[in-house]
TILUMBA-517221 format. One line per 2 residues: number of its first residue (from 1); their letters; for each residue x, y, z of N, C-alpha, C, O. Coordinates in nm, 2 decimals, always signed. Example, Ala and Ser with C-alpha at 12.3 -4.5 7.8 and 13.67 -1.06 7.14 Angstrom:
# TILUMBA-517221
1	AS	+1.32 -0.57 +0.78 +1.23 -0.45 +0.78 +1.32 -0.33 +0.78 +1.42 -0.33 +0.85 | +1.28 -0.22 +0.71 +1.37 -0.11 +0.71 +1.29 +0.00 +0.79 +1.34 +0.11 +0.80
//
This chain:
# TILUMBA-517221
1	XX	-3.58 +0.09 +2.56 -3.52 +0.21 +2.50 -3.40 +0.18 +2.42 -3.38 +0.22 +2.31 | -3.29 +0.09 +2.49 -3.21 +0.05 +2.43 -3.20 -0.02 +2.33 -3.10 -0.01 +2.25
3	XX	-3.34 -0.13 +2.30 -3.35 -0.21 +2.19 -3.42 -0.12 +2.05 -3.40 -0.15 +1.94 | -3.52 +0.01 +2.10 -3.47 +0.11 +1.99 -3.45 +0.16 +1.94 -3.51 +0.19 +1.84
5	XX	-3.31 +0.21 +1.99 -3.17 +0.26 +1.94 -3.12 +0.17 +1.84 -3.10 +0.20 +1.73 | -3.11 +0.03 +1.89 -3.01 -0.07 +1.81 -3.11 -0.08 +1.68 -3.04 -0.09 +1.58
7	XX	-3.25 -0.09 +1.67 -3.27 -0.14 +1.61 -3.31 +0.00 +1.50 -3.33 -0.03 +1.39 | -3.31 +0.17 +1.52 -3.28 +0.21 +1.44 -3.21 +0.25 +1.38 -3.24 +0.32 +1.28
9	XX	-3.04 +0.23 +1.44 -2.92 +0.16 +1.41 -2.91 +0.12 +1.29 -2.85 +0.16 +1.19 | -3.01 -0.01 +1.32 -2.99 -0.11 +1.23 -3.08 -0.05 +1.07 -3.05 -0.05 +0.96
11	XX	-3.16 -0.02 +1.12 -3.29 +0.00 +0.99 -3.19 +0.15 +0.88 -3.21 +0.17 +0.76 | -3.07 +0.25 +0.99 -3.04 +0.36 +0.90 -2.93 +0.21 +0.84 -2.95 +0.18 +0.72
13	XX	-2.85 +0.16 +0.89 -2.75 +0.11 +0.78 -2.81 +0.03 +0.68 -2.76 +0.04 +0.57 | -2.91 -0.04 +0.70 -3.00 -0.13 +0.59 -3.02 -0.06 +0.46 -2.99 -0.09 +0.35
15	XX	-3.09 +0.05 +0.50 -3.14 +0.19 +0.38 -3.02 +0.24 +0.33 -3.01 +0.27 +0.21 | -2.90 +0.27 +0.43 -2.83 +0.32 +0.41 -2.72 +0.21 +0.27 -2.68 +0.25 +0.16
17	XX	-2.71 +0.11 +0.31 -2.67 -0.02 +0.19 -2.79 -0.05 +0.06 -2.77 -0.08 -0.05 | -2.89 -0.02 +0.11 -2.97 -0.05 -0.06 -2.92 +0.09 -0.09 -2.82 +0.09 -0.15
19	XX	-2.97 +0.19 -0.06 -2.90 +0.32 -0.17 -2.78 +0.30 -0.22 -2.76 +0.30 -0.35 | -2.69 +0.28 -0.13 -2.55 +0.24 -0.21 -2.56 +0.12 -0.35 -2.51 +0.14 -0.46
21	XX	-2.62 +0.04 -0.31 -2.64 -0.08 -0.41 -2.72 -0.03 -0.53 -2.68 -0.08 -0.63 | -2.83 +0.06 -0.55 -2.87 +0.15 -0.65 -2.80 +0.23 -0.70 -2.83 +0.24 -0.82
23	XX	-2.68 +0.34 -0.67 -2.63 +0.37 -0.70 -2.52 +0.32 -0.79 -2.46 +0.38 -0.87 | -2.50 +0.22 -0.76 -2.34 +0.15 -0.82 -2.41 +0.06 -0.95 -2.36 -0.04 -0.97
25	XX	-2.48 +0.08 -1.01 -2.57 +0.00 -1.13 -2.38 -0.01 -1.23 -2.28 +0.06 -1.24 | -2.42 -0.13 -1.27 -2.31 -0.17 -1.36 -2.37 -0.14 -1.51 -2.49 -0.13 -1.54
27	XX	-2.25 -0.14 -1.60 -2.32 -0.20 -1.74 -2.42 -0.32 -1.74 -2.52 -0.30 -1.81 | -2.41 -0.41 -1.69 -2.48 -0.50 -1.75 -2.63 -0.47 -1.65 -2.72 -0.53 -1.70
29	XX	-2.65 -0.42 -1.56 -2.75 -0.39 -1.47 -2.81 -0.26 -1.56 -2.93 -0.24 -1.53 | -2.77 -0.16 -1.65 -2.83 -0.07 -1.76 -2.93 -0.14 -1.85 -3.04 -0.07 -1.86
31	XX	-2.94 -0.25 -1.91 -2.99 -0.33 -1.99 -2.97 -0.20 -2.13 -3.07 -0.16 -2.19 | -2.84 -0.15 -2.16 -2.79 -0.03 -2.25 -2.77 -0.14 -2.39 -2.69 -0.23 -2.41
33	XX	-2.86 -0.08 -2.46 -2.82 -0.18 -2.63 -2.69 -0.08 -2.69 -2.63 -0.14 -2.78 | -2.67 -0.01 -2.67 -2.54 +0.09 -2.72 -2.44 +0.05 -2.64 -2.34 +0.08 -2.71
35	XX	-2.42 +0.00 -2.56 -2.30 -0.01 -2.46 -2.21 -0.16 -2.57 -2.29 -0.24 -2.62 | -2.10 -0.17 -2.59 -2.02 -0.21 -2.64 -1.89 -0.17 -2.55 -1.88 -0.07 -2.47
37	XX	-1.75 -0.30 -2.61 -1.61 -0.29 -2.57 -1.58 -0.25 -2.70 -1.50 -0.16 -2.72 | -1.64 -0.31 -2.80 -1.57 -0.33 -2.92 -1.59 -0.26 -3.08 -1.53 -0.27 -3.18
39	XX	-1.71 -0.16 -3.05 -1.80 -0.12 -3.16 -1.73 +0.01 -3.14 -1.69 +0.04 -3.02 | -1.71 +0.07 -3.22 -1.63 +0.22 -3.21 -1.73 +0.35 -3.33 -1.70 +0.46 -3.36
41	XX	-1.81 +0.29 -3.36 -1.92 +0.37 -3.43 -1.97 +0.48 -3.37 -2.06 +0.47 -3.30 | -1.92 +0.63 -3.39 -2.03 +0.70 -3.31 -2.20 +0.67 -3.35 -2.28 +0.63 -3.43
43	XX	-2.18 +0.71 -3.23 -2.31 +0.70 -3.15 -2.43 +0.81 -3.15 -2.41 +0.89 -3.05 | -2.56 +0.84 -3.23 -2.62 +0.95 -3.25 -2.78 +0.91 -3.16 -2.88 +0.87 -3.22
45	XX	-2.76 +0.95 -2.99 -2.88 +0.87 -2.97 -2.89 +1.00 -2.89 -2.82 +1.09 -2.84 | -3.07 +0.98 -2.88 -3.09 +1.15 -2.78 -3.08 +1.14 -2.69 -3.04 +1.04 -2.65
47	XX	-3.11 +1.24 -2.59 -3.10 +1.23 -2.46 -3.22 +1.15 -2.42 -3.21 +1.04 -2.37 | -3.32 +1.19 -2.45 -3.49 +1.16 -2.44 -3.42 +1.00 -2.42 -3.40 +0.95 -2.31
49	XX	-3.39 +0.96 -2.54 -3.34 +0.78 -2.54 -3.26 +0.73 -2.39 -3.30 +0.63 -2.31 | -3.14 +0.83 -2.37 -3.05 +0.87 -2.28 -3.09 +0.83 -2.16 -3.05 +0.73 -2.11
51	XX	-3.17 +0.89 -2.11 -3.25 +0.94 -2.01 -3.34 +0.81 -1.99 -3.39 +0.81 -1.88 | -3.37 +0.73 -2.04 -3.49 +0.59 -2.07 -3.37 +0.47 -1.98 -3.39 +0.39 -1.89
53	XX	-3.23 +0.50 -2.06 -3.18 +0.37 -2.04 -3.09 +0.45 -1.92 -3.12 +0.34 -1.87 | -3.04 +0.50 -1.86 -2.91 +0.55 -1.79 -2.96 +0.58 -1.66 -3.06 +0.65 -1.63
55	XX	-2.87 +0.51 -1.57 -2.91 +0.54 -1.41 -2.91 +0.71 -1.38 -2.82 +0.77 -1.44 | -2.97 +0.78 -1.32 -2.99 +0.90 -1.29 -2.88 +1.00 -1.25 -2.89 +1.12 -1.28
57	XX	-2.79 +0.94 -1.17 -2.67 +0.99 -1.18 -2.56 +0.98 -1.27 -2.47 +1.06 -1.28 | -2.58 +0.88 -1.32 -2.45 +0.89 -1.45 -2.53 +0.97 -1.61 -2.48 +1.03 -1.70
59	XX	-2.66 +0.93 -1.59 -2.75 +1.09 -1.67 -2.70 +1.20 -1.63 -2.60 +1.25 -1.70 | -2.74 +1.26 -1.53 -2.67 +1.39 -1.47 -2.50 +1.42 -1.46 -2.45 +1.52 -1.42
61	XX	-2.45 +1.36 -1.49 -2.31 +1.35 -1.53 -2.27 +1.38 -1.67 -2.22 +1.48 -1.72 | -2.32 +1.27 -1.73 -2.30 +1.24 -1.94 -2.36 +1.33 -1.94 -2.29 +1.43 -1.91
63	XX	-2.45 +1.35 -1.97 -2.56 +1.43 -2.02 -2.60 +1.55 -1.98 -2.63 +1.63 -2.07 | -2.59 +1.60 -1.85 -2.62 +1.73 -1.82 -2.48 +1.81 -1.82 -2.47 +1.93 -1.85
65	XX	-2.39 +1.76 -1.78 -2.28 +1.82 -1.72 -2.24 +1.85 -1.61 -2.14 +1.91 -1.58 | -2.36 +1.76 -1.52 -2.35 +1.76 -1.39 -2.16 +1.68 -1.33 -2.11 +1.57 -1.36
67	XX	-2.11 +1.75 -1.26 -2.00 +1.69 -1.13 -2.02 +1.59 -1.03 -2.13 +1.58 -0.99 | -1.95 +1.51 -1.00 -1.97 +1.41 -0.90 -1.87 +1.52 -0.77 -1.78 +1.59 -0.80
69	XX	-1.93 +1.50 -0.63 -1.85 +1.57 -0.52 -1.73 +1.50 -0.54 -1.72 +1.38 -0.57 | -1.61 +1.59 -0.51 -1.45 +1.53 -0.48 -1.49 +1.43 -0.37 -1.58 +1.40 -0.29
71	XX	-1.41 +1.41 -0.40 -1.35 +1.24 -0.31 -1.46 +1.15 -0.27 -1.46 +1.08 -0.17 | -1.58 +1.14 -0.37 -1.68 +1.05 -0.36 -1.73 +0.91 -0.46 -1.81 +0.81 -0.45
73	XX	-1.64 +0.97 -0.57 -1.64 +0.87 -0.64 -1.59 +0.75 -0.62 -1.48 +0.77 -0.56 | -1.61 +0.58 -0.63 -1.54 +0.50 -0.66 -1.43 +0.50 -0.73 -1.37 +0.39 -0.69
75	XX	-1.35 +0.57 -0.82 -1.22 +0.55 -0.86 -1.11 +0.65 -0.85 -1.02 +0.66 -0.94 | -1.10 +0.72 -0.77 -1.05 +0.86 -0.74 -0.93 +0.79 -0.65 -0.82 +0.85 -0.64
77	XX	-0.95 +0.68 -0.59 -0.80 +0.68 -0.52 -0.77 +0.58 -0.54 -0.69 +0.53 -0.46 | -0.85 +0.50 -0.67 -0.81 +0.36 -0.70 -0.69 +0.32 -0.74 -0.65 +0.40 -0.83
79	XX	-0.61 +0.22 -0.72 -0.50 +0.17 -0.81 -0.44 +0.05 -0.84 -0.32 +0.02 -0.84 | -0.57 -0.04 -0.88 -0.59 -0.13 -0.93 -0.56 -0.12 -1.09 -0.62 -0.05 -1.17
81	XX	-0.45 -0.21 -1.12 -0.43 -0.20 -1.31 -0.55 -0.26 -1.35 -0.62 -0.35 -1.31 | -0.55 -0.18 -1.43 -0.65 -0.21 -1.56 -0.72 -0.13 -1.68 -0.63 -0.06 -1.73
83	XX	-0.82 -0.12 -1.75 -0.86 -0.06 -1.82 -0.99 +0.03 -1.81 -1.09 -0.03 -1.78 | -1.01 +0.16 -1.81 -1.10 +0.23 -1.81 -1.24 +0.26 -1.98 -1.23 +0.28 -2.10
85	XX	-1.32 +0.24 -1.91 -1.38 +0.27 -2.05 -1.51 +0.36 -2.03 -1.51 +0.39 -1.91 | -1.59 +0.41 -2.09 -1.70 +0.51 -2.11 -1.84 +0.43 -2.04 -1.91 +0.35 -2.11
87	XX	-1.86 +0.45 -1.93 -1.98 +0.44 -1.82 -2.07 +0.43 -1.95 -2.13 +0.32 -1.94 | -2.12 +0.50 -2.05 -2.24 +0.51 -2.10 -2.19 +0.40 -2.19 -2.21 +0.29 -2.16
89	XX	-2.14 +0.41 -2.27 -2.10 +0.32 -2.47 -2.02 +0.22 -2.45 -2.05 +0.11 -2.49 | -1.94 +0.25 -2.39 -1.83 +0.11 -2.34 -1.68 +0.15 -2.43 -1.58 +0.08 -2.43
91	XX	-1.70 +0.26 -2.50 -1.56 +0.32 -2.55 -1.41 +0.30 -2.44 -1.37 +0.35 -2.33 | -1.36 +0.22 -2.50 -1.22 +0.27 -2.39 -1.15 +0.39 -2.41 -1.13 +0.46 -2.51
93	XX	-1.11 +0.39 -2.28 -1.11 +0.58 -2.26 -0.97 +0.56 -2.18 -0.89 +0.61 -2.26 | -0.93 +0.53 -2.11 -0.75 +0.49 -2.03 -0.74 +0.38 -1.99 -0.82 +0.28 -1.99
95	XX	-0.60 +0.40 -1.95 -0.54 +0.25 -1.90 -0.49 +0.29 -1.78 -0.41 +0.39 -1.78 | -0.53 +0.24 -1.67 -0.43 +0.25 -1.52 -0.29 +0.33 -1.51 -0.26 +0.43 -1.44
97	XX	-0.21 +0.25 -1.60 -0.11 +0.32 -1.59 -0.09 +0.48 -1.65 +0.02 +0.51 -1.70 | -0.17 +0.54 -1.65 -0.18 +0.67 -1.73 -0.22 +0.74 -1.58 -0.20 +0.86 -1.55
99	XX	-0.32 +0.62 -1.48 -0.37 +0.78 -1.42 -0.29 +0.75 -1.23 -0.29 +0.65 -1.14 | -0.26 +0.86 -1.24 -0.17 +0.91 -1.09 -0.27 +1.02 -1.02 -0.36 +1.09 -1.07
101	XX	-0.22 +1.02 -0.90 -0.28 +1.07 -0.75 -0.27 +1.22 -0.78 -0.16 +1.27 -0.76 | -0.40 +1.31 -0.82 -0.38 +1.42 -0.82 -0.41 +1.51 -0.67 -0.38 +1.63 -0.63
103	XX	-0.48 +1.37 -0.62 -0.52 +1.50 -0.52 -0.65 +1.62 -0.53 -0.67 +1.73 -0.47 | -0.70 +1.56 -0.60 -0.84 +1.67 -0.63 -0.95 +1.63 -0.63 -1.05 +1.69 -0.66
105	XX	-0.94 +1.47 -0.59 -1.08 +1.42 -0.56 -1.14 +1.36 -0.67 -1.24 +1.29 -0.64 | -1.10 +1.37 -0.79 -1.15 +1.27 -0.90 -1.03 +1.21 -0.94 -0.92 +1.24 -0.90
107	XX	-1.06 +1.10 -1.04 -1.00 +1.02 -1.13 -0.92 +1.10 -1.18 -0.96 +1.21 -1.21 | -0.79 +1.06 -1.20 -0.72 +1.18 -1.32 -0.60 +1.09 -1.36 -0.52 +1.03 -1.28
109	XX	-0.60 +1.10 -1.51 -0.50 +1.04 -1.58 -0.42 +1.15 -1.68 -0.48 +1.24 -1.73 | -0.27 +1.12 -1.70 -0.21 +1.24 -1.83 -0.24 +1.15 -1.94 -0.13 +1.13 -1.99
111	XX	-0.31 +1.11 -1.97 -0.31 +1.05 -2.14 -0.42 +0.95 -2.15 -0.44 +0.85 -2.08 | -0.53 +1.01 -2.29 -0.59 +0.89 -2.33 -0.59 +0.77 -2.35 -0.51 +0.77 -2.26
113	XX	-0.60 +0.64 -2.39 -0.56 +0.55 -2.44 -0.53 +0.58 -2.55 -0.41 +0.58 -2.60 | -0.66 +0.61 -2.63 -0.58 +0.61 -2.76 -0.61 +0.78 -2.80 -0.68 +0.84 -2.71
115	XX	-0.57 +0.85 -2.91 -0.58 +1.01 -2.92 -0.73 +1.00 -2.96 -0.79 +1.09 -2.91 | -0.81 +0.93 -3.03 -0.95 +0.98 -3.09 -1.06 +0.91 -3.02 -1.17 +0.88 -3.07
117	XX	-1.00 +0.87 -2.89 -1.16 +0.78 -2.76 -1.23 +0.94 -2.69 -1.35 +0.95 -2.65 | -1.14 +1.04 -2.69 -1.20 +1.14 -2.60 -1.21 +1.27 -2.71 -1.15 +1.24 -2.82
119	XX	-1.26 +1.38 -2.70 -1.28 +1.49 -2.77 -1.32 +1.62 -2.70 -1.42 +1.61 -2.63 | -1.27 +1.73 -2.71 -1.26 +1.86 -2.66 -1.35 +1.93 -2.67 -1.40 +1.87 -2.76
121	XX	-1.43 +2.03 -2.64 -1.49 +2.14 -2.59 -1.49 +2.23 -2.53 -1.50 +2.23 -2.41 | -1.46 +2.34 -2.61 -1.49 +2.51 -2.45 -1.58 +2.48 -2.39 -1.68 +2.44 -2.44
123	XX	-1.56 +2.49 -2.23 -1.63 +2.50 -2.15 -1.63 +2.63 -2.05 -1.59 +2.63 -1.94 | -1.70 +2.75 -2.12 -1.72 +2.87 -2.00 -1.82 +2.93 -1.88 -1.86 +3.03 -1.82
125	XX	-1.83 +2.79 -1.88 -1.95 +2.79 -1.80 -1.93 +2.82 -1.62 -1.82 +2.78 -1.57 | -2.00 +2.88 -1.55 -1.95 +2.94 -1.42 -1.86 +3.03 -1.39 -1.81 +3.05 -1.28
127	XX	-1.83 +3.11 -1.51 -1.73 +3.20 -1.50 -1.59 +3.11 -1.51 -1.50 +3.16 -1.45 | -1.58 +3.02 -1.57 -1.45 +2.94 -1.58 -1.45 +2.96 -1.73 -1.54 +2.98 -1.81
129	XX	-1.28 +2.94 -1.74 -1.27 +2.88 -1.93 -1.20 +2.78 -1.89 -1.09 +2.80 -1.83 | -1.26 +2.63 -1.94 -1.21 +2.52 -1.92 -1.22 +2.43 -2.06 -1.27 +2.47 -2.17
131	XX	-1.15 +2.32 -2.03 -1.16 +2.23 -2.18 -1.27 +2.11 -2.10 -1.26 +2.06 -1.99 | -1.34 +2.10 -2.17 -1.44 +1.95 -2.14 -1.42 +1.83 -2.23 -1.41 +1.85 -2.35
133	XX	-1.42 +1.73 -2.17 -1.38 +1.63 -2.26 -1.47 +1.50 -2.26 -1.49 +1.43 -2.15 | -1.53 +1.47 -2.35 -1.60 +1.42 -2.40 -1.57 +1.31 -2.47 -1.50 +1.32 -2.57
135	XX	-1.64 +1.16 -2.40 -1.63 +1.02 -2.54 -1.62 +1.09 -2.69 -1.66 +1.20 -2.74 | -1.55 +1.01 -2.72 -1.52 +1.06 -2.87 -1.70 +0.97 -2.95 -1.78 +1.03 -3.03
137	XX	-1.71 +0.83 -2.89 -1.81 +0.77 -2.95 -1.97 +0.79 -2.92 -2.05 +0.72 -2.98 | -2.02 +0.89 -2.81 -2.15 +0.91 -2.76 -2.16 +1.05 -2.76 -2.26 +1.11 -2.78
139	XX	-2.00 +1.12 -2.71 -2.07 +1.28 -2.70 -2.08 +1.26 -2.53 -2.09 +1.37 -2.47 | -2.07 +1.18 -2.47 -2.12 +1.16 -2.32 -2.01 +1.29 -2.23 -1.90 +1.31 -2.28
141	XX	-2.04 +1.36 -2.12 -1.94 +1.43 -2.05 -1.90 +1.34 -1.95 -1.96 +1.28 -1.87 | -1.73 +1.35 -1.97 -1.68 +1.29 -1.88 -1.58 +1.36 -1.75 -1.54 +1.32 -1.64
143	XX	-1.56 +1.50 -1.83 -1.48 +1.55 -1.70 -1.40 +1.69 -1.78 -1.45 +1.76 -1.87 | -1.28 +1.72 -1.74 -1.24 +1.83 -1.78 -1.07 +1.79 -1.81 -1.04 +1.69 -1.75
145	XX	-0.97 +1.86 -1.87 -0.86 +1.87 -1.89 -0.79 +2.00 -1.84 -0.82 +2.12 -1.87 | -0.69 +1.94 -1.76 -0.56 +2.08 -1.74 -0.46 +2.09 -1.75 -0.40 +1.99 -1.79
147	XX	-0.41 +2.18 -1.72 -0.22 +2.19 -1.79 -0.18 +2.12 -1.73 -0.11 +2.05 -1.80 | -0.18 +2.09 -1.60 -0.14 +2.09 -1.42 -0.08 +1.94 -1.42 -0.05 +1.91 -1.31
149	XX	-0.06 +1.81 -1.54 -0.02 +1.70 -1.51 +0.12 +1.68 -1.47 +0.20 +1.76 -1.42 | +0.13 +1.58 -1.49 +0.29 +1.55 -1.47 +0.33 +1.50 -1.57 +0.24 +1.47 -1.65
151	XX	+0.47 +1.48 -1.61 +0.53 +1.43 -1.75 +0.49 +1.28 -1.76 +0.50 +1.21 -1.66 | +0.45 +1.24 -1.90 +0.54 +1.32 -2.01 +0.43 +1.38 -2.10 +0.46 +1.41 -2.21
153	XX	+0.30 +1.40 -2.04 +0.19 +1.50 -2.16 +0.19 +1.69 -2.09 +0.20 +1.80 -2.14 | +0.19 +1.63 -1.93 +0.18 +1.78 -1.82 +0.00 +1.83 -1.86 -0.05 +1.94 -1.88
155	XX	-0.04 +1.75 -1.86 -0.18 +1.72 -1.90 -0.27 +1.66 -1.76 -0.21 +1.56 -1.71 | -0.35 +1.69 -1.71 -0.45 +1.62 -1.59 -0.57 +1.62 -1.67 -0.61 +1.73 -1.71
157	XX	-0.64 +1.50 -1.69 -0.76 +1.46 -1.70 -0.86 +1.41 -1.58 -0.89 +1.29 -1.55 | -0.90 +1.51 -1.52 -0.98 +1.51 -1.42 -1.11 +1.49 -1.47 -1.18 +1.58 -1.53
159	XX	-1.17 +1.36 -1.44 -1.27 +1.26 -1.48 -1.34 +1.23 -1.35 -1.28 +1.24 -1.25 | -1.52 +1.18 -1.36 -1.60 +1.15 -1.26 -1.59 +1.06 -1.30 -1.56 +1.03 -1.42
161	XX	-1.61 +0.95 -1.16 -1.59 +0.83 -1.14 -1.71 +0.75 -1.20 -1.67 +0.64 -1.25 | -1.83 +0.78 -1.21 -1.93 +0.73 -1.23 -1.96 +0.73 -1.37 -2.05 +0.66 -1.43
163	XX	-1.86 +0.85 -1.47 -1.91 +0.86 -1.63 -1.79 +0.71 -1.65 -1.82 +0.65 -1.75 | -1.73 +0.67 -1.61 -1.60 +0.58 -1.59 -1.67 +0.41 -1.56 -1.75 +0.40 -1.47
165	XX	-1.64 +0.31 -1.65 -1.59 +0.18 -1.62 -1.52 +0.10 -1.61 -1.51 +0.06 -1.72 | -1.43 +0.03 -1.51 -1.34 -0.04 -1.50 -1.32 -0.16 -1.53 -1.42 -0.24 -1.50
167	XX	-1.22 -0.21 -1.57 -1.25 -0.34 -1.59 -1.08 -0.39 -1.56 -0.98 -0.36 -1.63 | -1.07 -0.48 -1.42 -0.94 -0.52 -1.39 -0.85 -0.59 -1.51 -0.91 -0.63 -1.61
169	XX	-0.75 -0.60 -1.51 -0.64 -0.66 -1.61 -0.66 -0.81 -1.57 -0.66 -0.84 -1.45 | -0.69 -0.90 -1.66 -0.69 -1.05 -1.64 -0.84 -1.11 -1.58 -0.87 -1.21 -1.51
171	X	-0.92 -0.99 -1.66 -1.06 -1.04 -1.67 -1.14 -1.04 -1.79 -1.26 -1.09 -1.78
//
C-alpha cells in the first residue's frame, strides 16, 4: 500500500514537470519565421497563420485577449536586469529597470523602452474602460495601462508574463 502511494507520488510530479516544460516553450522552441530582435517591420500575419506557429497559451493571450491568472506568471516578481521583448515578434518592449513591484500579480513597468514598441486601444470590454496595449510591430496583446504607477510617468503597465521575453543583460 505504501509503495502505491510513493509511486503515485511519483507519477503526479513526473506529469506534473512535463506540463510545466510544455508550457514554458521559448522562442527558439516556436520554430516562429517572424520572431526577430532586430527587424522592426510591422508585421501583417493572420491569426489562422498565428495560431499554426504559437504555443496555445501565448495564442490565447496575443491573440485572443485572453489574461494569464495573477501571480502565475514567470515574470511578475522577477528582478533580474535585463531586457524585455514581444513573446510573439521579438520587438523590444522594456528594460528591467522600468519595471517595479506592483503587487497585482503581473509584470508591470512605468515606461516603454522606446515610445513606438507598444500602441494603445480602448478596451471596454467586461464592463471596464481600459487602455490595452499592444506590440507596436504584430498587433499582439500584451496587457493593459494605468494611471496608478509611480514617478516619473505615474503610468503602470501591467503585462502577462507569457506575451513577454526576457533576455538577461550580458547575454
Amino acid at each position: 500500500m505504501r509503495n502505491a502511494i510513493y509511486l503515485s507520488m511519483l507519477l503526479c510530479m513526473l506529469f506534473s514537470c512535463t506540463g510545466r516544460a510544455q508550457q514554458s516553450k521559448t522562442k527558439s522552441d516556436m520554430h516562429n519565421p517572424y520572431y526577430s530582435r532586430t527587424d522592426t517591420t510591422h508585421l501583417n500575419v493572420s491569426n489562422a497563420e498565428w495560431k499554426k506557429i504559437l504555443p496555445a497559451d501565448l495564442y490565447a493571450v496575443a491573440r485572443e485577449q485572453a489574461t494569464e491568472r495573477a501571480f502565475t506568471g514567470k515574470y511578475w516578481d522577477a528582478d533580474t536586469k535585463g531586457t524585455y521583448y514581444c513573446a510573439v515578434c521579438g520587438n523590444k518592449l522594456f528594460r528591467s529597470d522600468a519595471k517595479f513591484a506592483s503587487s497585482c500579480g503581473w509584470p508591470s513597468f512605468f515606461e516603454a523602452d522606446r515610445p513606438n514598441s507598444v500602441i494603445y486601444k480602448e478596451d471596454n470590454s467586461y464592463g471596464m474602460q481600459r487602455i490595452e496595449v499592444e506590440c507596436a510591430r504584430c498587433n499582439s496583446h500584451l496587457g493593459h495601462i494605468f494611471d496608478d504607477g509611480p514617478p516619473p510617468t505615474g503610468k503602470r503597465f501591467c503585462m502577462n508574463s507569457v506575451s513577454l521575453d526576457f533576455e538577461p543583460d550580458g547575454h
